[in-house]
C-alpha positions, 0 to 999 in steps of 0.5 A, a space after each residue: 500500500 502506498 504510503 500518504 505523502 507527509 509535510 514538505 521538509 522544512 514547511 511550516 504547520 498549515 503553510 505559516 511560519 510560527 511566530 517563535 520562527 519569525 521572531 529567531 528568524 529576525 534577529 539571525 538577520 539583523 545579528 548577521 548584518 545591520 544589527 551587528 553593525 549598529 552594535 559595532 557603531 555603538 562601541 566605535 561611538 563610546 571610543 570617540 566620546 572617550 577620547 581627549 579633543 571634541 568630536 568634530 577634531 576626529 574622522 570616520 572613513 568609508 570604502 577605505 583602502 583593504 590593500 595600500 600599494 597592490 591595487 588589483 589585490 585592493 580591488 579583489 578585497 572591495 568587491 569581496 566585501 559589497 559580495 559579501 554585505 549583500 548574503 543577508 538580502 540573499 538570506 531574506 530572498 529565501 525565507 521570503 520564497 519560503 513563505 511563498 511570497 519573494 522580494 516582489 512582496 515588499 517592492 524590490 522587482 522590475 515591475 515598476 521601473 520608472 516610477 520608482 526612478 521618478 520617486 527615488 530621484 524626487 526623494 534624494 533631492 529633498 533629503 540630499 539638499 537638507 542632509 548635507 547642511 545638517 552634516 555641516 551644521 552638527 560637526 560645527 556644533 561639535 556633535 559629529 565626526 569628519 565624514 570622509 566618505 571615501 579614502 580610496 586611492 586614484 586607479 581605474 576602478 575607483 569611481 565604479 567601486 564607489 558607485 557598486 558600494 553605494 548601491 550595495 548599502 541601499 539595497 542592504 539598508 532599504 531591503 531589510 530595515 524597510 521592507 523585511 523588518 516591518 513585514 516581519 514586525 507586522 506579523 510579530 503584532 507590533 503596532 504600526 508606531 512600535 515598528 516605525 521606531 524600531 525601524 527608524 532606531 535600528 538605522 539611526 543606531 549603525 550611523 552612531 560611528 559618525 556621532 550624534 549627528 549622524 544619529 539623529 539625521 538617519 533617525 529623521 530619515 529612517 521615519 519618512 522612509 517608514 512612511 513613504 514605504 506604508 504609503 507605497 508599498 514599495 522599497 524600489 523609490 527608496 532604494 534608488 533614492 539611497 543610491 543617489 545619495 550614496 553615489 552623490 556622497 562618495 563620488 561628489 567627495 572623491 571630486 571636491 575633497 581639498 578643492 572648496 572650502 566649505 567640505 570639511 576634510 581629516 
């Protein structure tokens, strides 16, 4: 007699994850990539608070050289470290597929191309604008570190390195602190305030290695993403509009560094 086909391995009771699943698979996440970041940044900002001078004296680098004077072992290091930042969005890829749903779900596919340009362009003119004289403005009242967003040397690949670095942090950051972290909160039961400040905290707290400024102005971004995404159901917009201003940031300061006055440098 033929035996009756049990239970897919690894498939939920009745098709739905558990909430206990839900809740371990989550924190895994963040423990895996920007919740342990934002730990890390925590420890970075004590360090800085510690030391003798303020805060604006003192510098925090990005996409800095892996490899000083062997370029093609740097490059090698670089796109090994955007590879590798980007396993967890694979991660969130599968436990979305699990459940039957997939990035579409939370707004990360091609169906929507062009509005997502238009909006995410929109948005980071807005926050591009305030976000750099908020910048200027918190490291002159001495909440901030200098921000040295780029710290590469001049090689073929700088520029394209700094441009995949860019679009590496936005699809991390909008992928899980936006659309994964609050579908996730919102099957935990969280309310609909509890995971926007979740959310927005979460954000706020792996900025803290550049101070208190960085702190707060990913904070304020971190909410209007939250509301932008509930109102669109959609990282795509905010997706682009992270790499916009990432690109912006780290190539406008490749190009600026030591030539106007007005972008501070170490």
């Amino acid at each position: 007699m033929q035996a009756e086909p049990g239970p897919m391995a690894g498939s939920f009771p009745k098709g739905e994850p558990a909430r206990r699943t839900l809740r371990d698979e989550t924190l895994l996440v963040l423990a895996l990539s920007l919740g342990a970041s934002g730990v890390s940044a925590l420890i970075s900002f004590v360090g800085s608070v510690t030391k003798p001078g303020g805060l604006r004296d003192q510098a925090a680098t990005m996409n800095a050289s892996a490899a000083p004077g062997r370029p093609w072992l740097d490059l090698a290091w670089q796109l090994f470290g955007i590879t590798t930042a980007l396993v967890p969005v694979a991660l969130v890829a599968h436990f979305l597929l699990r459940e039957r749903a997939g990035l579409g779900t939370i707004g990360f596919d091609r169906t929507r191309p062009w509005p997502d340009l238009g909006r995410g362009t929109a948005i980071a003119a807005v926050i591009g604008s305030t976000g750099i004289v908020f910048y200027l403005a918190a490291r002159g009242l001495g909440f901030n570190l200098t921000v040295v967003p780029e710290a590469l040397p001049d090689v073929w690949w700088k520029y394209p390195v700094l441009v995949l670095s860019a679009l590496q942090n936005a699809i991390l950051e909008e992928v899980i602190v936006v659309g994964y972290l609050l579908r996730r909160l919102d099957q935990l039961g969280w309310t609909p305030m509890a995971a926007l400040a979740g959310s927005s905290v979460l954000r706020g707290s792996y900025h803290l290695y550049q101070g208190v400024g960085g702190f707060l102005g990913n904070l304020a971004m971190g909410v209007v993403f939250v509301l932008l995404y509930r109102r669109w159901g959609r990282v795509g917009p905010l997706v682009v509009a992270h790499s916009l201003l990432d690109i912006g940031a780290f190539v406008g300061y490749a190009l600026l560094a030591g030539k106007v006055d007005w972008l501070p440098t170490p």
